[in-house]
C-alpha positions, 0 to 999 in steps of 0.5 A: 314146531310150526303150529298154525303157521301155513305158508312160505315166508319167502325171506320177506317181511309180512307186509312185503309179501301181502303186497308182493302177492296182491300185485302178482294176483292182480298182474295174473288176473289182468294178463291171464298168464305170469312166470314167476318161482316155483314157490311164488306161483303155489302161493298165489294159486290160492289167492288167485282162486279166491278171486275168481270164487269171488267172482263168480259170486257176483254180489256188491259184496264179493265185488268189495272184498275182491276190490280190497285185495286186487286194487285196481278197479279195471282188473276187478271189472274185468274179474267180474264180468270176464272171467269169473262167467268163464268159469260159471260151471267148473267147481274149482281148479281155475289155474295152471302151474307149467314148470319152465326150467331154472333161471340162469342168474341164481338156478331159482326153479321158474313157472308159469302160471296160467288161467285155464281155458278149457271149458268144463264138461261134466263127466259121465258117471261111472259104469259098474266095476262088478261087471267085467266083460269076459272074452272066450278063448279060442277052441283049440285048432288041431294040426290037421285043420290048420294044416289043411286050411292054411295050405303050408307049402313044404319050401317055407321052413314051419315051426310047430309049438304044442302045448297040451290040447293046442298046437300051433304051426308058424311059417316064416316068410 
């Protein structure tokens, strides 16, 4: 059993993976969109969300640990000052997964992951579910009223359907 051991490996050692990742972060954050695997992409999405949470603390110490991950001092700049504003009001859920299809060189499913662009809107808050609308039902029409307000001619072939109190004349045109 696998107790406290979150993750995917992904067939690398741990300091290959801890540098695949911070360059994948850093290649996300600076081009806003990267395809990579499937199982890649749902990797660094927590990473990359990380960040921007970073970001969008903004103190000298946010700013450190995001420059002791990202490296690139450029990146954690743009970080601060352009990305993380962008997401200011939005409470989460700062990236997109968009499956692509399969690499034809080994069938790996592939992704892009994205920066999402919408801006936020606070939603309104729920109306009362106890409160259902209901709608009346028709009164039922008798034949002769139907008959004399529709003005049924006796060349059109008419169909009648009656179902206890209510009938119902449908000509064919």
């Amino acid at each position: 059993m696998q107790h406290h051991k979150a993750g995917r490996r992904l067939g690398r050692t741990t300091s290959h993976r801890t540098a695949m990742f911070r360059n994948m972060v850093t290649s996300l954050l600076s081009h806003e969109k990267i395809t990579t695997t499937d199982a890649k992409a749902k990797e660094i999405r927590s990473i990359a969300e990380k960040m921007i949470t970073l970001g969008k603390r903004g103190d000298l110490h946010a700013m450190r640990q995001a420059a002791s991950f990202i490296r690139d001092k450029k990146v954690v700049t743009k970080l601060f000052s352009a990305i993380a504003p962008r997401y200011k009001e939005r409470p989460g859920g700062y990236t997109r997964i968009v499956k692509v299809g399969i690499r034809p060189g080994d069938n790996a499913p592939l992704s892009i992951i994205e920066l999402v662009e919408e801006q936020m809107e606070k939603k309104a808050p729920a109306k009362n579910p106890s409160k259902k609308s209901v709608s009346k039902a028709p009164a039922p029409v008798k034949v002769d009223e139907l008959s004399a307000a529709a003005s049924i001619t006796q060349d059109s072939p008419v169909s009648k359907v009656v179902e206890g109190d209510a009938t119902c004349e449908a000509s064919a045109d």
